[in-house]
N, C-alpha and C positions, 0 to 999 in steps of 0.2 A: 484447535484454533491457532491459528500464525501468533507467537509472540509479538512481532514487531506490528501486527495490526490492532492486537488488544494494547498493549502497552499505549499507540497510536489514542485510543479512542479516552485510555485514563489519563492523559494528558492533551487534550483537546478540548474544547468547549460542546457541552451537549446539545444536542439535535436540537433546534428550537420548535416549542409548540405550531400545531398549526396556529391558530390564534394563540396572539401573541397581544395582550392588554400595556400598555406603557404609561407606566404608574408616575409619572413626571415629579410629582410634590416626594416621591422617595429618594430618585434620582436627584434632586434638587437638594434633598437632606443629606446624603453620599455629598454631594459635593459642596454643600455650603461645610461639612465636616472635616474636609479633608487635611485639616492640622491635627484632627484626631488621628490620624496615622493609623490606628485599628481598627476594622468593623467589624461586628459581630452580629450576625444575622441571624436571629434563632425562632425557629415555630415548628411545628407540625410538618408533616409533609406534602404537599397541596396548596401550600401558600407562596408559590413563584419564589424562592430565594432565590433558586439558580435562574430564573426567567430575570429576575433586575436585574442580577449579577450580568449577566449577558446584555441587556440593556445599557448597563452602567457602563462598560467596560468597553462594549461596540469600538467607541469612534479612538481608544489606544489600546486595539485588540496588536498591536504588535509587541508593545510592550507590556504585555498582560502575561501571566503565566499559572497555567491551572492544572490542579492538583483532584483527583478523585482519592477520595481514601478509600480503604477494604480494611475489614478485620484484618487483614494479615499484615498490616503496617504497623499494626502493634507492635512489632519487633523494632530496636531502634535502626540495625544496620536495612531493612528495607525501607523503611522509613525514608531516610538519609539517602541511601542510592534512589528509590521513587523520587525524592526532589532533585537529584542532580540530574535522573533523565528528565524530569519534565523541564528544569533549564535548558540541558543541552536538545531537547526537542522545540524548543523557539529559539536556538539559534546563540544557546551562551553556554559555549561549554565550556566548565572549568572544574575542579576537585574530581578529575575524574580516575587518579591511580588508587590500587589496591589498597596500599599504604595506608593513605589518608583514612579511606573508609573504616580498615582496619580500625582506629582509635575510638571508632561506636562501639566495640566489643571491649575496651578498658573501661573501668571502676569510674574515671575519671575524663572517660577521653571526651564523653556529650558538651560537653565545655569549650576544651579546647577543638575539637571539630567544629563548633557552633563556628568559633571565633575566625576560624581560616574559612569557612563557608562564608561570612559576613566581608572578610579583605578582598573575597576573589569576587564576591556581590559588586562591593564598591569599585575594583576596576571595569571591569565590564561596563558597568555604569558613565565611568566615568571611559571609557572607550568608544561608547554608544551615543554620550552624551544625551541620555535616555532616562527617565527615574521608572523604575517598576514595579509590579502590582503582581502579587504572590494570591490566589486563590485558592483556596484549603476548603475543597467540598466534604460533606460527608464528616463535618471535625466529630459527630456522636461517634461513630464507630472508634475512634481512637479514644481509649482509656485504660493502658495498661501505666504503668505509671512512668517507665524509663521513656514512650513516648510522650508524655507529658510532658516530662524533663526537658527532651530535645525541641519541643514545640518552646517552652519555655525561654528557652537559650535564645533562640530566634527571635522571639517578641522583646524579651529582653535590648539584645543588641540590635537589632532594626535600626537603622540608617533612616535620620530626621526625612529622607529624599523619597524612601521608597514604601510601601504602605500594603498590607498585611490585610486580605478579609477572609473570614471566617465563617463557614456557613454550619448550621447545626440545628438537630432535631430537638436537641437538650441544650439547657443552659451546661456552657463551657465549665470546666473542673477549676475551683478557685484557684489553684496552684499554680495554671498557666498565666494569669495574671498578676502573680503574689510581687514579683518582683520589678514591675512595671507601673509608671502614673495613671493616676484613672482616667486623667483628661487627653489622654496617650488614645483609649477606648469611646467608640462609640455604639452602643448598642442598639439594635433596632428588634425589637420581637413580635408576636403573632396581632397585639394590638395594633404596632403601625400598618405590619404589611397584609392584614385582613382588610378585603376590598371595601372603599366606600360607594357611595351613594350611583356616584359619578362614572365610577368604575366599572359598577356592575353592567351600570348604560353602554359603554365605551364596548364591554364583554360581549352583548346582544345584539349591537348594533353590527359589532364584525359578523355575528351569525347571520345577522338579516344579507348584510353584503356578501355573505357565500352564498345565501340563497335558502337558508336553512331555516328562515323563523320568518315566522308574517310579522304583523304591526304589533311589536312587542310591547310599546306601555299604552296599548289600549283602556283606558280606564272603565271601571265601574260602571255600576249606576251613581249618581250624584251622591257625596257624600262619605262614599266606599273609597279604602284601597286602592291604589293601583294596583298592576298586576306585578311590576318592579318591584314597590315598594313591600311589599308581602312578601316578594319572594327572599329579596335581601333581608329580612327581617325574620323569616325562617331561618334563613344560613346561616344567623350571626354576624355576615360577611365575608366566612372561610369561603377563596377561593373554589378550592378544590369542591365543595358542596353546591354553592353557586353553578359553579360551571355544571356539575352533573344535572344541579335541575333544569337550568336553562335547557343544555341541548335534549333534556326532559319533556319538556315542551313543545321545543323543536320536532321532536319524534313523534308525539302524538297527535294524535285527530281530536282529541277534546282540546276545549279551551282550558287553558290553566285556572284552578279552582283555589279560593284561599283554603281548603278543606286538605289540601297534597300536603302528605304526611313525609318528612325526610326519609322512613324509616320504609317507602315504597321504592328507594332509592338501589338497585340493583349493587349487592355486595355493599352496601351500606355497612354493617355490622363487621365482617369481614376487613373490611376497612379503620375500622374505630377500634378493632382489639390488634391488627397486626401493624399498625402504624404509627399510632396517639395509645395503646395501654400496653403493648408489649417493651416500647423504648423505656419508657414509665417505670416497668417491674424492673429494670435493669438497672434504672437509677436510682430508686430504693423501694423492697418492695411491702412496705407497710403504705406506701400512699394511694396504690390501686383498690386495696381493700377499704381504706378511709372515705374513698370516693366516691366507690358503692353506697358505704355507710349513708353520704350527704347526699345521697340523688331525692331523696325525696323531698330534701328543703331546698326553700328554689335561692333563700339570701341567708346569709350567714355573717359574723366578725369573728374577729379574736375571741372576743369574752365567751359569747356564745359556746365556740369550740372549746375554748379552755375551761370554762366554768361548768360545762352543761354538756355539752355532747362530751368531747374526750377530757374529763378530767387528770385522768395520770399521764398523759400523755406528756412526750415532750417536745417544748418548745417550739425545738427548732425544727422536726417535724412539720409542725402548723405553719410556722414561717415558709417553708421550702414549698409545701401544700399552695398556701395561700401565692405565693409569689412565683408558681409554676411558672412559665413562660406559655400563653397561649389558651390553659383550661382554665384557670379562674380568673376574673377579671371584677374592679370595680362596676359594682351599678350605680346604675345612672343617675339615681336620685339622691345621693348617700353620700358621705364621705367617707365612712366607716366600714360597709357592708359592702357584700363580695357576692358575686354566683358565679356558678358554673356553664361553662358555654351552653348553649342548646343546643347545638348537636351530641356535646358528648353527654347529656344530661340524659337526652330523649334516647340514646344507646344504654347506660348505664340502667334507667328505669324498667328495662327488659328483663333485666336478672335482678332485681328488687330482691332485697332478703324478705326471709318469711313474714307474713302476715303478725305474727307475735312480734316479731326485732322491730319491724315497720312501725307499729299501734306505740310501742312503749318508745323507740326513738321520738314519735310524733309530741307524744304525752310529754316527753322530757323539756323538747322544745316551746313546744306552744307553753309551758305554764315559767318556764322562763321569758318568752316575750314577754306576757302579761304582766308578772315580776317585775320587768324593768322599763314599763310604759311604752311598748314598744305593740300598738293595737294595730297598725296598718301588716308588719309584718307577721304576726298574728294571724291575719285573715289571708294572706297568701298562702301559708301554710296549712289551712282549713283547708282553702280551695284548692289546691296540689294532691291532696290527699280523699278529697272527695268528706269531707264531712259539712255538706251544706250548712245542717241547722246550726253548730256553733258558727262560722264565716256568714251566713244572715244576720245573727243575733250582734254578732259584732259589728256587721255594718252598719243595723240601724243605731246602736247605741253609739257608733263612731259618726254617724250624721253628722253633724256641726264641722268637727274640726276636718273631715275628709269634702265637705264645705270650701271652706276656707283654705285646703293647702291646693286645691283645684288638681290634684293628681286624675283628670279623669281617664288618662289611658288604663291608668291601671285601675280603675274605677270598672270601666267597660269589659279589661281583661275579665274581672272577677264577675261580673253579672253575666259574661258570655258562657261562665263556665256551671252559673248556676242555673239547675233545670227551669225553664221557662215559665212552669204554670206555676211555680214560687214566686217567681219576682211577680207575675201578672196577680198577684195576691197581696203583696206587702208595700204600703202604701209611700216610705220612705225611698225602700226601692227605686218605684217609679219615680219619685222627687229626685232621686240622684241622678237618675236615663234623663228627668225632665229638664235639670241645670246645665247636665253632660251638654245636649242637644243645641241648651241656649249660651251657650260656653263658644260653640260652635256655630251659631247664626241659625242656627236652622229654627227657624221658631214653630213652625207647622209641628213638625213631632212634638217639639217641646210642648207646646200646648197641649196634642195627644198625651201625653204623660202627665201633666200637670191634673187635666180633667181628670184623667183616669184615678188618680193619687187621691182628687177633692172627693169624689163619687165614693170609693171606697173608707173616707175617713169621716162622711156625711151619714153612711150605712149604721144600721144596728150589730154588724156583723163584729163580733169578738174578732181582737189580735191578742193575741197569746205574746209573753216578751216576759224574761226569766226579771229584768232588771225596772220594767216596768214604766218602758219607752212609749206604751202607748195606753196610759192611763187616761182619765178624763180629761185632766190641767193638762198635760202634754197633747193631747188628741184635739185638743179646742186649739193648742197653740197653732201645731201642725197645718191643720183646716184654715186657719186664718192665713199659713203662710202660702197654703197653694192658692190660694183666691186671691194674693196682693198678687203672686209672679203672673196669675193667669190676667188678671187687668194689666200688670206693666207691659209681658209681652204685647197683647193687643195693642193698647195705647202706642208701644213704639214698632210696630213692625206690621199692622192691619188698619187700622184707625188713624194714624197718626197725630190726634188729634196733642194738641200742647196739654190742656183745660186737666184732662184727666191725669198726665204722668204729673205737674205741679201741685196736685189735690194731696196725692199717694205720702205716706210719711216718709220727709228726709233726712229722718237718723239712719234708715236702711242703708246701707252702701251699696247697695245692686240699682236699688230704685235712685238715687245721684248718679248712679254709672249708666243709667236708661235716660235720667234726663242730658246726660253730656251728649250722650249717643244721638238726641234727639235733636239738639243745637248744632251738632256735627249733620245729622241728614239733613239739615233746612239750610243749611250756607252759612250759619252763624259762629264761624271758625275760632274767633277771638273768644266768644261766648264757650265754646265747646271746648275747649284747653281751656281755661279756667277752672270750669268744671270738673275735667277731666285732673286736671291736676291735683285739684283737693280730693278725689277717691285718693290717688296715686300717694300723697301726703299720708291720707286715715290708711294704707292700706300697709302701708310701709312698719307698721308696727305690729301686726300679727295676721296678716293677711294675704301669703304669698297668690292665693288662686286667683284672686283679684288684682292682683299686682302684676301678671302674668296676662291678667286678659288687659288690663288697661295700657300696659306700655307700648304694645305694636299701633296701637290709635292714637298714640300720644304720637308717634314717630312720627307717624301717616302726616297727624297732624302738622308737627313743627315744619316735614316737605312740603304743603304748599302754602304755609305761610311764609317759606324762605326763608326759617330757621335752623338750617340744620347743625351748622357751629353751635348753637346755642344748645340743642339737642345732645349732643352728642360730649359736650362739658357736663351738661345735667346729667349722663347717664354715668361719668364717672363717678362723680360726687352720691348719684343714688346707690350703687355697688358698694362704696366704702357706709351708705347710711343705713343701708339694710340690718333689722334686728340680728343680732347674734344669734345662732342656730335657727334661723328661719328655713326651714326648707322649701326654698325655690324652684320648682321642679324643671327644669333644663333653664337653667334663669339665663345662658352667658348665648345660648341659640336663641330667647325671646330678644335680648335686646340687641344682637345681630342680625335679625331681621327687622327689627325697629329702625337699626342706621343704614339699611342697603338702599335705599333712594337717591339719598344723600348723598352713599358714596358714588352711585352713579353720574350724581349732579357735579361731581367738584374732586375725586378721587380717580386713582389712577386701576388702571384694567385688573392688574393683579390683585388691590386691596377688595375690589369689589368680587373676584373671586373669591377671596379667602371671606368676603364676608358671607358669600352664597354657602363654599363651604359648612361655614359655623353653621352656620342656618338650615343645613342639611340632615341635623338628626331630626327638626320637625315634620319629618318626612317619615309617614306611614303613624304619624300621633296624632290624636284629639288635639286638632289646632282650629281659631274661628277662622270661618271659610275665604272671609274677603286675605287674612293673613296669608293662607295657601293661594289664594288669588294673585295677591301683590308679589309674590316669590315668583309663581310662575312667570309674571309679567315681566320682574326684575331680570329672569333669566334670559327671558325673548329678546330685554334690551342691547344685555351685554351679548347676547349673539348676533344682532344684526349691527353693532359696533363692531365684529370681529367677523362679521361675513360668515359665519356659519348658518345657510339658510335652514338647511333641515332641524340643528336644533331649533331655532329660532318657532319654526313649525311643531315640533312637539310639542312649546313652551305655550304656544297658543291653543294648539288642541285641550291640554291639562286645564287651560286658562276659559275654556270653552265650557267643558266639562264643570269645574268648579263653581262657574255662574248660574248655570241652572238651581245651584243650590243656595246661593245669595236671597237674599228675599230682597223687593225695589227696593225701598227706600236707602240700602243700602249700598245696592247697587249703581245709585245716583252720587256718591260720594267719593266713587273709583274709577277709574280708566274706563273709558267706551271700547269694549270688544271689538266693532268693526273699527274703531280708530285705532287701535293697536294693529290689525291685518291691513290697515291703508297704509302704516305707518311702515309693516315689512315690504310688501309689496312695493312703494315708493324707493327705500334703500335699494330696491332688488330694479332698480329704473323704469316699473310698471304704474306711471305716472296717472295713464289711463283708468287702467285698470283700476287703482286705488279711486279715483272721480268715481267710476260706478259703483265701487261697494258703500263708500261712503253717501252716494244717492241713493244706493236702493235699501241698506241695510240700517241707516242712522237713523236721527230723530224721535230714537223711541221713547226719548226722557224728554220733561220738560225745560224752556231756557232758564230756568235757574238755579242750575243745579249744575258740578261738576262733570260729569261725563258730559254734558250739552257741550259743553265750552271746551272740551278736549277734542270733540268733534271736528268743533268749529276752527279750532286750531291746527288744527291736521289738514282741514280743508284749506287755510291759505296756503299751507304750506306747499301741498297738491297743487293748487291754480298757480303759486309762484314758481312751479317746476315744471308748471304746462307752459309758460312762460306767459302768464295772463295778471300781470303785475296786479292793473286794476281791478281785480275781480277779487285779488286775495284780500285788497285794503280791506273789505269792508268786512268778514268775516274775523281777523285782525284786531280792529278797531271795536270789534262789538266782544268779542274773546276782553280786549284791557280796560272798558267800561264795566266789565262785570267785573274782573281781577279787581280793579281798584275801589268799585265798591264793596267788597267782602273782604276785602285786602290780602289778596292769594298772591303771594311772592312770585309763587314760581313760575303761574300762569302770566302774571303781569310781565314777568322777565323775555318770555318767551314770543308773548304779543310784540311787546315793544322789538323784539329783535328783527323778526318777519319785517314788521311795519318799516324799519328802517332798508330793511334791504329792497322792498319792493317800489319806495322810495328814490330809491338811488340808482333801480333798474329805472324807472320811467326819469331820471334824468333830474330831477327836485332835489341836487345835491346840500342843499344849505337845511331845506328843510330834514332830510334823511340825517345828516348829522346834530341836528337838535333833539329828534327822538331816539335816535343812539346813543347819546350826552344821555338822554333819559334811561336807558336802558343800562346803560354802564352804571347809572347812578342805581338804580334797584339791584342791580345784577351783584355790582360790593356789598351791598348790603347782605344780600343771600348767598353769596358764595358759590353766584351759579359762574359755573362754565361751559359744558358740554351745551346749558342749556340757548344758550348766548351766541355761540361761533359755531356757523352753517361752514364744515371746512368742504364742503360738495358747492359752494356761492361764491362765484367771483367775487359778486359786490360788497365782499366781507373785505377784502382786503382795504379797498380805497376807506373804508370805513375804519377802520383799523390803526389805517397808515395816517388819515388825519388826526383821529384821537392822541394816537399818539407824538404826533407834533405839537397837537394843541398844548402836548402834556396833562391831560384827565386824567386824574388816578394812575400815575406811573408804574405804580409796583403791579397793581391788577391789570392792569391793559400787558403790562408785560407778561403776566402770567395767561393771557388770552392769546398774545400774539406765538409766546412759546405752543399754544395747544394746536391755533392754526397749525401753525407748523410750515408757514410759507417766510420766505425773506420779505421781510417789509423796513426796507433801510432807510435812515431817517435821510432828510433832503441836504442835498449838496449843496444847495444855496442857503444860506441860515437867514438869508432875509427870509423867506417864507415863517421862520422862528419870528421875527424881530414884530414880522405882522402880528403877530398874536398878542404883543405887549399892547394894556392900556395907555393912554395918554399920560397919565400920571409914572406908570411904568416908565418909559420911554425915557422921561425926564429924570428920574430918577437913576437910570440905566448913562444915561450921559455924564452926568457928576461921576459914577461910580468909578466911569473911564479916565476921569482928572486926577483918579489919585484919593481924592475924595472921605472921609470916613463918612462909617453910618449917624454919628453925633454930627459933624458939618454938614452934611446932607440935611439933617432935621432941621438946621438954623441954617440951611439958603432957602428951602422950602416952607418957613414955618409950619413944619409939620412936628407932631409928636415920636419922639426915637423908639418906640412901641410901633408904630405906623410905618414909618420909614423900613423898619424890620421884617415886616410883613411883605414890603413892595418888593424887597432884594429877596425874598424867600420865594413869591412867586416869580420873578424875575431866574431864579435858579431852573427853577422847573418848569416853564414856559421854554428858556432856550436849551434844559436839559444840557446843566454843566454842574459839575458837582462842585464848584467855588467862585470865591471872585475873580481871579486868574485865568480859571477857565471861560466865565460871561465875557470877562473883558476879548479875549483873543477871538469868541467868534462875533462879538459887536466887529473887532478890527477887518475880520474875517468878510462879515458882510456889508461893510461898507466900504472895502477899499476900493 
């Protein structure tokens, strides 16, 4: 091979993928960092370092300079010459004699070479008038130690100008950082840069646009998985896994099945020992055989390991183990406890040690959970190992409190793992699938489950239970408790009748969280967050599952009664009021999904992002269905804000799908389906077209009920775009009789807005600005803006541009008039101001011009200096002058 062409290629940027994903929230982290001066990029290989890196670097690819390492840079003098050529290969050449290089082969010379490499850095620099960006691929391969040394010197003396990244399969050797600030470094590892939610979409979608994958998030049947979110949830996230199964998919004639096992994954294994366990043996190699050791248990801590699996073991061992970069990671429910990826888990369980090492590791573990009240991870451990009847027996005996923490994904996980005609036997069981279901809205199954659970506990049929979970006294209890859920279900989700959930005892807190539920499905909003909030209050002390189901209808709630400030203060205050070790199962995703309405209503594009984000591990989890409803909806929003039709389209298909599994009544308290697709379609200028979907597809709920009035509200919106002013009125006007009798903020905000523009389109200026006064005045109240300012309506401006002459709520109309985003400059003539003053104004406004104080003004007008105070304060803000000095000049102003 030509040296000068290999050489070329180690010092060049590599080939880029064909798809190529642009992970932007990384690239964003690179550069909101860049006083960190160092980046450290460290994972597995498969996780895009170099794809960012290349990303990153793109748009000051002149001033970039990239480094490939090899084994054989372990030496210091090639080292040292590899960096000088890949300088002088972009164009900066300097330390280029014998000489210098020489001083890599003294005792001492790594030093003072560093130092004349770093002077001749800085002229260049300062010749180029340029700062630059040193790229060091491959940094695992370098660990002999004299390069160490020399990388060291270099991070050491780095010039505050120019900035240093690092890419590696292994966390870096401590040494190279020993003599550097830590805030000097920023580390990013296989947690950050493993694909999210978003990403993996961003990954399929390129394949669709080759041509290569049909309509990849196809969904389920109602209820189900995506095909996404299964898959992302297979891969952990890992890139490189991801990608193989997608274009997995890609390549097949079947449809992708949640049953596709990684391990069908072509050189899967081959992959996982010469990539992720060979770098591993290198960096020490008691931690590969350790890992074997843990494949069978799916969560682990410290204690565990130290007290119980490796007792002689040391320390720091466990530490290095646990703190891998990439293969153990926090779970999700814990603060404490650790697993192992699933992919390298699902590799690792292939060579399982023997049947004996397996039985007596199991035995060791499981009677230390039990030990230390530790039942949940307990029965994962049963079920990983396949011992059904202990992981049954503990479920039913963990009944109540697995209850109460509402963990039911993992709930689900573990019944999906046990044999069918088991659970279809054990009567708690099915009360768990039966809660699971109504956790989730689905009340049909639930019901299915519930009878199923009554019929078997009604039976003469023996239940066998070591602990004697289903004795008489307990088995009466049991029976009574699935005959109260199977009336409540009914009562709120078939019958709906009031009589019967009011009957129902209300020290339950299910049966109060069915009756809020129930004051929520009838329009009784005020009544329904009352209610709701006292579960929320009782649930707050030992209740996380319920605490979980209740916040997202709490949210719901506070958005249309044009609460969301007030929501979103209470959610502080509830985080800091939460019991001490309450385990909240994804708590900080439920209540970023609780505020994503809101921040739609009144928040800026990015936060609502980042709040979708948050919001995105509920994706592919036992969440209730209207919550995955409102997500999907949330995202249609912010896409047809951002002109993204096609997402926008996904977000409604998803949003299609999930409603079939809605039951009515619930359905009546959420966004109308066809008014959400009139709603894109209208953004998309299909003004018609949106008039016939909403004639042929609405009206399926009755008028009093929310979806009716969303309908109806979309319909003016549509007739006022047809430009059928009077037609929208009345639709409008029948939308803010219902708002204001149920007292729905948001809907009343949004009436009032239409109504005033449609107003001002037919020319009824006096009148249109009296119900915009009205609108502005609800609209402070609730903190709406997007909902408020039509920036596609001319007739927003003149509306706009009076208000704010009139001076109405200065500070918020400015904040409206900023959203507009048009010039709306206040009038040149200040008499148009001067009109605005009352009579008593006026006169008071004249003395002010004499010189006048606020005391003699009170004694020429016998008025009280309380009063007087008031008239020069609206007097302020009417001519919109921030003192007396400034009223007086534009009175002179406007009347000379």
């Amino acid at each position: 091979m030509d040296t000068g062409q290999f050489l070329k290629g180690k010092f060049s940027f590599p080939l880029a993928s064909q798809i190529v994903i642009s992970r932007s929230r990384l690239t964003r982290k690179l550069e909101a960092a860049r006083q960190a001066q160092i980046h450290c990029l460290t994972a597995p290989a498969g996780f895009g370092k170099t794809t960012l890196m290349q990303d990153w670097a793109a748009p000051q690819k002149g001033r970039v300079i990239w480094f490939t390492a090899e084994r054989s840079d372990n030496r210091p003098l090639r080292l040292g010459g590899g960096l000088l050529a890949a300088f002088a290969s972009a164009g900066y050449g300097f330390l280029g004699c014998k000489e210098e290089l020489d001083l890599l082969n003294e005792q001492d010379g790594v030093a003072h070479w560093s130092r004349l490499f770093i002077d001749e850095l800085e002229t260049a620099a300062r010749r180029t008038g340029a700062s630059l960006t040193l790229v060091l691929d491959n940094l695992h391969l370098l660990d002999a130690p004299e390069a160490i040394a020399l990388l060291s010197c270099l991070v050491r003396d780095l010039p505050a100008a120019h900035r240093l990244c690092l890419l590696s399969r292994n966390p870096p050797a401590p040494a190279l950082f020993a003599s550097t600030s830590w805030n000097r470094v920023q580390h990013l590892n296989a947690d950050e840069l493993a694909f999210t939610l978003e990403e993996g979409k961003q990954y399929l979608r390129a394949l669709q646009a080759e041509g290569l994958l049909g309509r990849y998030a196809a969904p389920g049947a109602p209820g189900m998985q995506t095909q996404i979110s299964e898959l992302w949830r297979q891969t952990d996230g890992w890139p490189i896994f991801f990608c193989a199964m997608a274009n997995r998919m890609a390549n097949s004639n079947t449809p992708f099945a949640t049953k596709e096992e990684l391990n069908a994954l072509p050189d899967f294994h081959r992959y996982m020992a010469e990539q992720v366990m060979q770098p591993l043996q290198l960096l020490q190699k008691d931690i590969p055989a350790r890992l074997h050791e843990l494949a069978p248990i799916s969560e682990f801590n410290r204690d565990l390991l130290s007290q119980c699996l490796f007792p002689g073991e040391s320390p720091a061992l466990i530490q290095v183990m646990i703190h891998h970069t990439g293969l153990i990671v926090k779970a999700t429910q814990s603060g404490d406890e650790y697993r192992m990826r699933r992919p390298l888990r699902k590799h690792l369980r292939q060579d399982a040690t023997s049947t004996a090492e397996a039985s007596a590791l199991f035995d060791k573990a499981f009677r230390w959970r039990l030990a230390n009240n530790q039942g949940r991870a307990a029965i994962s451990l049963c079920i990983d190992n396949s011992y059904w009847r202990a992981a049954v027996h503990l479920l039913e005996k963990l009944y109540p409190s697995l209850v109460s923490a509402g963990c039911w994904t993992q709930v689900v996980q573990w019944l999906a793992a046990v044999p069918a005609h088991i659970v279809g036997q054990r009567p708690l069981l099915q009360m768990l699938l039966g809660r699971k279901a109504l956790f989730e809205s689905a009340s049909t199954s639930a019901l299915i489950h519930f009878k199923q659970a009554q019929s078997l506990l009604s039976s003469a049929q023996a239940l066998d239970h070591p602990d004697g979970v289903y004795d008489a006294a307990s088995r009466a209890k049991w029976l009574q408790e699935a005959s109260a859920l199977i009336a409540s279900t009914q009562a709120l989700y078939l019958t709906g009748h009031d009589q019967s959930l009011a009957e129902q005892d209300s020290s339950c807190l299910l049966t109060r969280y069915h009756q809020g539920l129930h004051a929520l499905h009838q329009g009784r909003l005020h009544e329904a967050r009352k209610r709701l909030n006292e579960v929320m209050e009782a649930a707050l002390a030992d209740d996380p599952g319920m605490l979980t189901q209740v916040i997202p209808v709490l949210g719901w709630l506070h958005y249309l009664t044009g609460e969301t400030d007030l929501w979103r203060s209470g959610l502080a205050s509830l985080r800091e009021r939460v019991a001490p070790g309450c385990d909240l199962p994804h708590g900080f995703a439920w209540t970023s999904a609780s505020t994503l309405f809101g921040m739609l209503e009144n928040a800026s594009t990015e936060e609502v992002k980042q709040g979708l984000q948050d919001a995105s591990v509920l994706h592919g989890l036992c969440a209730p269905a209207e919550l995955r409803f409102n997500l999907a909806a949330a995202q249609m929003l912010l896409a047809i804000r951002e002109a993204r039709w096609d997402d926008a389209g996904e977000a409604l298909l998803e949003a299609e799908v999930l409603q079939h599994s809605i039951p009515h009544p619930v359905r009546r308290t959420l966004f109308s389906l066809p008014a959400l697709k009139a709603q894109r379609l209208l953004a998309q200028g299909g003004e018609r077209e949106a008039l016939h979907l909403l004639q042929a597809w609405g009206g399926h709920y009755d008028q009093a009920c929310f979806a009716t009035q969303h309908e109806q509200l979309i319909l003016s919106e549509v007739l006022f775009a047809l430009n059928r002013p009077e037609e929208s009125l009345e639709p409008a006007r029948q939308v803010r009789a219902w708002a204001e009798q149920h007292r729905c903020g948001l809907l009343l905000t949004q009436a009032l807005a239409i109504e005033a523009l449609a107003l001002q389109k037919l020319g009824r200026e006096e009148k249109a600005q009296q119900v915009f006064h009205d609108a502005l005045h609800v609209g402070r109240m609730t903190s709406s803006v997007h909902s408020l300012v039509r920036k596609d309506a001319p007739e927003m401006k003149p509306l706009l541009s009076a208000a704010k002459q009139l001076g109405r709520y200065p500070a918020y109309v400015g904040r409206l008039i900023e959203h507009y985003g048009q010039d709306i400059a206040q009038d040149d003539d200040d008499s148009a101001n001067l009109a605005a003053l009352s009579k008593r104004e006026k006169q008071v406004l004249d003395l002010l011009v004499t010189g006048m104080s606020n005391p003699e003004i009170a004694d020429a007008l016998c008025r009280s200096l309380g009063t007087i105070k008031i008239h020069v304060h609206n007097i302020y803000r009417k001519l919109g002058a921030a003192n007396r000095v400034a009223a007086i000049n534009k009175y002179n102003v406007a009347t000379a």
